[in-house]
Structures are given as C-alpha cells and as structure tokens.
C-alpha positions as CSV (number, residue, x, y, z in Angstrom):
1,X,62.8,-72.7,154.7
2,X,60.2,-70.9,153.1
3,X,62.0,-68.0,151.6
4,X,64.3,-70.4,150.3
5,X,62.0,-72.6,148.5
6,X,60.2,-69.8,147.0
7,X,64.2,-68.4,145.8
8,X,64.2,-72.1,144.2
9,X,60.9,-71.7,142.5
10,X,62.1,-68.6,141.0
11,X,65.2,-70.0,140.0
12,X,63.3,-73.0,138.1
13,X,60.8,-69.9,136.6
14,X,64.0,-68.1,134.8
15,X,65.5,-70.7,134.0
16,X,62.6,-72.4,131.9
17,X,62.4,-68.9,130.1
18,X,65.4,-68.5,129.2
19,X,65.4,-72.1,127.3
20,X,61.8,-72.2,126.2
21,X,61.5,-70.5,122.7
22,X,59.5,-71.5,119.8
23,X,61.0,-74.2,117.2
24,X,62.4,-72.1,114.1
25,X,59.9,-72.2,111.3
26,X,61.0,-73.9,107.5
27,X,63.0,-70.8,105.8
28,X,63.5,-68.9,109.1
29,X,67.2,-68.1,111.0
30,X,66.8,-67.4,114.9
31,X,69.0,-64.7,115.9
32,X,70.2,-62.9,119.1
33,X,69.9,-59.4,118.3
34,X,71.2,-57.3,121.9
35,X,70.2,-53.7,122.5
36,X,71.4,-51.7,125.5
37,X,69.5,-53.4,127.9
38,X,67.8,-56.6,126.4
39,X,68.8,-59.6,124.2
40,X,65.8,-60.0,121.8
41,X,64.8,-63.1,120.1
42,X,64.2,-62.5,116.5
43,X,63.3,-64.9,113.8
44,X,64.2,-63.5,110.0
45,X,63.6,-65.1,106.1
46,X,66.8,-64.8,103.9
47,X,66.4,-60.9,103.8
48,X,67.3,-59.3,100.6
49,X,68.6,-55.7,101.2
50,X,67.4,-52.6,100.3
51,X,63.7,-54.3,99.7
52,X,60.4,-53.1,101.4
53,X,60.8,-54.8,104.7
54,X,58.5,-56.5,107.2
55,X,58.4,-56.6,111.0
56,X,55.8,-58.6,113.2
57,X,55.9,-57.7,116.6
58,X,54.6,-60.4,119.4
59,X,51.8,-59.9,121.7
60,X,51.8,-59.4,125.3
61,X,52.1,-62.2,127.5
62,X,54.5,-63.1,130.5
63,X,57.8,-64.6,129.5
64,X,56.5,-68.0,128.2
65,X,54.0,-67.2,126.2
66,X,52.7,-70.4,125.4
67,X,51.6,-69.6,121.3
68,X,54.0,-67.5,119.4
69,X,50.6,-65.9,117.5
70,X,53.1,-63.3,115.7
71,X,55.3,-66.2,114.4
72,X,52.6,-68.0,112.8
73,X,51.3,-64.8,111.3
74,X,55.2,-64.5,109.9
75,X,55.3,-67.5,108.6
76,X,52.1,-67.3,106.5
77,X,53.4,-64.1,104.9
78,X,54.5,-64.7,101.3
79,X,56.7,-61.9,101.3
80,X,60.3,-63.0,101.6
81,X,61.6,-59.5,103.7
82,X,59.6,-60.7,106.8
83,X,61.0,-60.7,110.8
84,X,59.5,-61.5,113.6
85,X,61.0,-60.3,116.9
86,X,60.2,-61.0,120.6
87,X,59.4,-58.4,123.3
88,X,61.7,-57.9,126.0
89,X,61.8,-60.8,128.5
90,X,59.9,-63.0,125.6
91,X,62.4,-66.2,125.4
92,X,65.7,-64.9,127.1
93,X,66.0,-63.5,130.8
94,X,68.1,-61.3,132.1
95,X,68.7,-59.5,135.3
96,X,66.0,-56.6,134.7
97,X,63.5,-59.1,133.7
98,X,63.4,-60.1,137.4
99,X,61.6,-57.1,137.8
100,X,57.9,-58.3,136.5
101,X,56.4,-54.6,135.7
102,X,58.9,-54.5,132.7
103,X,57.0,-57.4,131.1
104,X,53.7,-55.9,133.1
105,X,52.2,-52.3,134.0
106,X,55.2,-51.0,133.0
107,X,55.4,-52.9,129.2
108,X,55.3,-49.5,127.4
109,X,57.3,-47.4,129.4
110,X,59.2,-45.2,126.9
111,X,62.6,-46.7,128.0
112,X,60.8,-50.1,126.9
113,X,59.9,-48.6,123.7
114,X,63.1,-47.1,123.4
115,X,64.6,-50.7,123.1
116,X,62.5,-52.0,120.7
117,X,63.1,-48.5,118.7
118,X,66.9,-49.5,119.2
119,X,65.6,-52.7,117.4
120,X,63.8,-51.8,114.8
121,X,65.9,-49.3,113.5
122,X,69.5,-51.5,114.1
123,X,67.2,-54.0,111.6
124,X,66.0,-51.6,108.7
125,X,69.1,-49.8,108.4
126,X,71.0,-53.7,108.4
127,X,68.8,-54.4,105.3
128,X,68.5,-51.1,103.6
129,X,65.0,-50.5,103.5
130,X,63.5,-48.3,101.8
131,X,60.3,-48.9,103.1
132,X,59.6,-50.5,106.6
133,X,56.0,-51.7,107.6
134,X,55.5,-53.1,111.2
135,X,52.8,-55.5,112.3
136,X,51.5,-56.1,116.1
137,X,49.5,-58.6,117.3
138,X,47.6,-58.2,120.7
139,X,50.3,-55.9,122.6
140,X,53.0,-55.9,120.0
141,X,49.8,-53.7,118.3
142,X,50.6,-51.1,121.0
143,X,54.0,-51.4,120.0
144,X,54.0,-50.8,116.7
145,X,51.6,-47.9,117.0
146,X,53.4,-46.3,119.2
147,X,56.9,-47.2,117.7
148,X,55.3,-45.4,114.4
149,X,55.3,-42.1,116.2
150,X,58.9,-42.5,116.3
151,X,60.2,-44.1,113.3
152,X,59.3,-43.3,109.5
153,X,56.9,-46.3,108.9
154,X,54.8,-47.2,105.4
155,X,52.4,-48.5,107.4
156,X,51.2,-50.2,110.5
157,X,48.9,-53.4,111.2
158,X,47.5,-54.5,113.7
159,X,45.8,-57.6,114.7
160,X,43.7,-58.3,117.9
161,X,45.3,-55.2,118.4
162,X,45.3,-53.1,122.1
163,X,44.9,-49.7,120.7
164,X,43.9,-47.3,123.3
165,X,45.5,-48.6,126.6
166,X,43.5,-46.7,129.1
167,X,40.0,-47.8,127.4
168,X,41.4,-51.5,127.1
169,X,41.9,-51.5,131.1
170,X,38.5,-49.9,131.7
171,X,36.8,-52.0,129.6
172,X,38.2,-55.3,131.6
173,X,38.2,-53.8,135.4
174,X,42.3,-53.5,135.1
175,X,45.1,-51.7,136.8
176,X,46.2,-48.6,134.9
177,X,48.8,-49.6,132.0
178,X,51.3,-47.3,132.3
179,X,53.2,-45.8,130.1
180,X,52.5,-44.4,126.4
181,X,49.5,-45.0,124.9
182,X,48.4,-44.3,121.3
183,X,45.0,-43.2,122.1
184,X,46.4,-40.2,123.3
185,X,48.9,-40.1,120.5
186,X,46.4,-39.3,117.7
187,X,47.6,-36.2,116.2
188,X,50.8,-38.1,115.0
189,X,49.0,-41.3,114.2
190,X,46.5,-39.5,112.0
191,X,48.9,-39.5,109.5
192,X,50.3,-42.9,109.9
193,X,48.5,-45.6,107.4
194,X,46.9,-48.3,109.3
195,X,45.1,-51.5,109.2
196,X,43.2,-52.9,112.4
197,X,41.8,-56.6,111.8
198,X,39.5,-57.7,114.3
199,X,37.8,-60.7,115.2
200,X,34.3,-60.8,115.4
201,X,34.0,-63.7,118.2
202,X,37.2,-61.6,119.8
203,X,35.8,-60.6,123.4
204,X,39.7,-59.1,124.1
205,X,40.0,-56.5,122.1
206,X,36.7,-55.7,120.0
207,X,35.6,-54.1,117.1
208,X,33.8,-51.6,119.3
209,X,37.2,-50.8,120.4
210,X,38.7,-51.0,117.1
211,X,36.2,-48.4,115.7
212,X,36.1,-46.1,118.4
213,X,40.0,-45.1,118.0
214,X,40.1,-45.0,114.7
215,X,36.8,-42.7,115.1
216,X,39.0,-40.6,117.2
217,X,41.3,-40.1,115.1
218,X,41.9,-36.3,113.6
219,X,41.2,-36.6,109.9
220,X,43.3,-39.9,109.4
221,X,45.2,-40.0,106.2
222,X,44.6,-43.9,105.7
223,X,42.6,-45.8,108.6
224,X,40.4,-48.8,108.5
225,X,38.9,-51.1,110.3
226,X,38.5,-55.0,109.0
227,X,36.7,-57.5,110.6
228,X,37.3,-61.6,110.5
229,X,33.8,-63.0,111.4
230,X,35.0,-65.9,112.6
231,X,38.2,-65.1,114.7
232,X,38.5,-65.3,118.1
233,X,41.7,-63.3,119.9
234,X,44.0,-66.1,119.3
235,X,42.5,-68.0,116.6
236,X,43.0,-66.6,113.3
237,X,44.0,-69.5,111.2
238,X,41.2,-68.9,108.6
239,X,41.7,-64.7,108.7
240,X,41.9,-64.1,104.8
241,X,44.6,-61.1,105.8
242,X,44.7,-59.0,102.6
243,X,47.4,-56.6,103.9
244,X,50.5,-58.9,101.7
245,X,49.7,-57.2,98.2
C-alpha cells in the first residue's frame, strides 16, 4: 500500500509540472520548441529577423519553480528581439525528467548543455541574427557561460549568477555539481565579453564570488563586475540593469 501511494504522489508531482507554467507576459507568444530529447518552454516578443537578438536563460530550480526570475527580467527589457526559454524539465515533463539528477547534480552535464546548444542555435539561425547575446540568471548563468564556449556569442550576462560550480558548492557545504563548469573553462571565456551583476544583500551567490572568477580569469578581453546594493538573490526589482544600450 505504500509503494503504491508514494507511485500516486509521484503521479500528482508530474502531472502539476507539466501544467504549471507562468502566465504569458503582454507582447510575449509561448512556444513549444522540441530538441532531441526535451520540449522547452520558450516565451518570445514579435522577433524581427536578422536583428541583434536576446536570450534569457532561467535559473535553477526543481520543475516548479515557483518565480520565473528570468521572465520578469525579459519582460523589463526594452529591446523588442528578446526570448526567454526554460531549462529542461522547467514547465513540461517528460519521461527522462523522472530521473531528478537531470534537473539536479547532473544539470550541466554536457548532453544537458548540448540541448540547450540544440536550442539556442535552432533559435538564432530561425531569426537571422547577426549578433546573439545570452543572459542567465542564478543557474541559467552557468548556462550561458558555458553555452558561450560553444556558440559565437556578443556577449554574456549574468545575474545572481553561479559562476564557478565547484567554489559555489564549497562555499554552501554541497554535493559536487557535476558536470562542466566555467571556472575551469577560463581560457575560452577570457575572450568572451561579460557582465556579472550582483546583489549586495545576495548571500547565494556573492560578490566575493563574482570577483574572484573574474580575477581568475587569463587577461579577459571585457569582464566586469557590477554590484546592486540593494538586491537580494531573488529580488531585483529596483536593479538599474544598464546592459540594454
């Protein structure tokens, strides 16, 4: 009786992530977009092709996270070539997201990052951009970091970012994150532009943090460090971002 009221509890738990998503902002289209093993949630503006383009990339979180912190940022942005996807298992379950490392230790595995490369590059060749800038808050940071080693980018930003996996989990008593890990990606990110806001009430991911990997880095071409006195790791309504110009 046990076994099978835990298999209903389960069943209730996939089922309310497959239908809880956040409502689609004024000006926004939700799409399905799939890749080989995924369906992503993405939200877009009416895209004009082959203009600079855009991407926010959400946090980490399990598969209801309950504040969509890269959709807000999204929806802020003036620009009008601005997406916002989901992470695997974010919003729509399927049969691999039964397995909780992909949305856990495992969250940046490079056949996870593979998908969201599948992604990302299915959505600036789409639009034609000449230019493609990504944008990760909390974990979708990692992602776009490490995504940048892959994919020409113009730039990356990060916000709340994790940017150095390993020192993240030693600096919170955490299991090892497996995976990749841009700290130990510099040589390539050195030449990657990049923006890291952080919060200076933000006890997640600090500025001590912040500084320290972009310190590391091996004669950066275009690195800095910004911080929002008054942000906290989720609250950044009053973050005067400057990264839209």
């Amino acid at each position: 009786m046990k076994v099978k009221y835990l298999f209903i509890l389960f069943l209730l738990f996939i089922g309310g992530c497959a239908g809880r998503r956040p409502e689609t902002p004024v000006g926004f289209t939700e799409k399905t977009i799939e890749t080989e093993h995924f369906s992503i949630a993405v939200w877009e503006k009416n895209i004009t092709a082959g203009e600079p383009l855009r991407i926010y990339i959400e946090g980490d979180g399990d598969p209801m996270p309950k504040q969509a912190t890269a959709l807000e940022f999204a929806v802020r942005d003036p620009s009008q070539n601005v997406i916002y996807v989901s992470r695997p298992c974010q919003y729509i379950w399927c049969k691999e997201c039964s397995n909780p490392l992909i949305w856990g230790q495992e969250r940046f595995h490079e056949e996870i990052v593979n998908e969201m490369k599948e992604l990302i590059v299915y959505l600036a060749y789409k639009y034609k951009t000449p230019s493609l800038e990504l944008v990760g808050y909390d974990g979708g940071g990692t992602m776009a970091l490490i995504l940048a080693t892959k994919i020409p980018v113009a730039r990356v930003i990060t916000i709340g970012g994790i940017l150095d996996t390993k020192v993240y989990a030693a600096e919170h008593d955490l299991a090892p994150i497996n995976g990749l890990n841009p700290g130990e990606l510099k040589d390539i990110l050195a030449r990657v532009p990049q923006t890291h806001y952080v919060g200076g009430r933000d006890t997640v991911t600090t500025r001590r943090m912040a500084e320290r990997f972009v310190a590391r880095l091996r004669n950066p071409k275009d690195a800095v460090v910004k911080v929002i006195p008054e942000a906290t790791h989720t609250d950044w309504r009053a973050a005067p971002f400057d990264y839209y110009q």
